[in-house]
C-alpha positions, 0 to 999 in steps of 0.5 A: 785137576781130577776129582774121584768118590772112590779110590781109583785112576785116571788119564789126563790126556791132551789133545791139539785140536787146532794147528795154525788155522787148520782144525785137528785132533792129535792126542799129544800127551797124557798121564795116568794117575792114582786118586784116593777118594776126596784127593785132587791133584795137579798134572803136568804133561811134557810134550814133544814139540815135533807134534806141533810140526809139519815135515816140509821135506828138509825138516820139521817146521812149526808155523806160525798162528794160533794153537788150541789144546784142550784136556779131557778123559778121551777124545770124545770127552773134551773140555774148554780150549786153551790158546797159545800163539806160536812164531814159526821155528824149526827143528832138528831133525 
């Protein structure tokens, strides 16, 4: 949720910060939004699943573990990590 004194926009972005055990930080969906001043609003942000994969030569693979995602204002700017746990799939190419 966004909060703002005056009128004015903001970008929600996530960020996968975690991969299976493996620490990164890809940016893997965001939304602009305009807030008139007092107004909170919730967003909702669709992500490609491809982000979450790796190409393993035949195609795209998501492992199995633990995934940690955390929004914020940008990269450098994080807030508390949200866990899910994942089984392994694959995807079409």
């Amino acid at each position: 949720r966004a909060r703002r004194a005056r009128p004015g926009a903001d970008v929600a972005q996530l960020y996968l910060v975690n991969a299976a055990g493996k620490p990164v930080q890809r940016l893997v969906g965001f939304q602009k939004i305009t807030l008139l001043p007092g107004e909170t609003r919730e967003v909702r942000l669709i992500m490609d699943r491809r982000l979450l994969a790796d190409w393993t030569g035949d195609g795209w693979t998501i492992a199995s573990g633990e995934y940690a995602f955390a929004l914020g204002q940008s990269a450098g700017e994080l807030g508390p990590r949200a866990v899910v746990t994942l089984t392994e799939s694959r995807l079409n190419p």
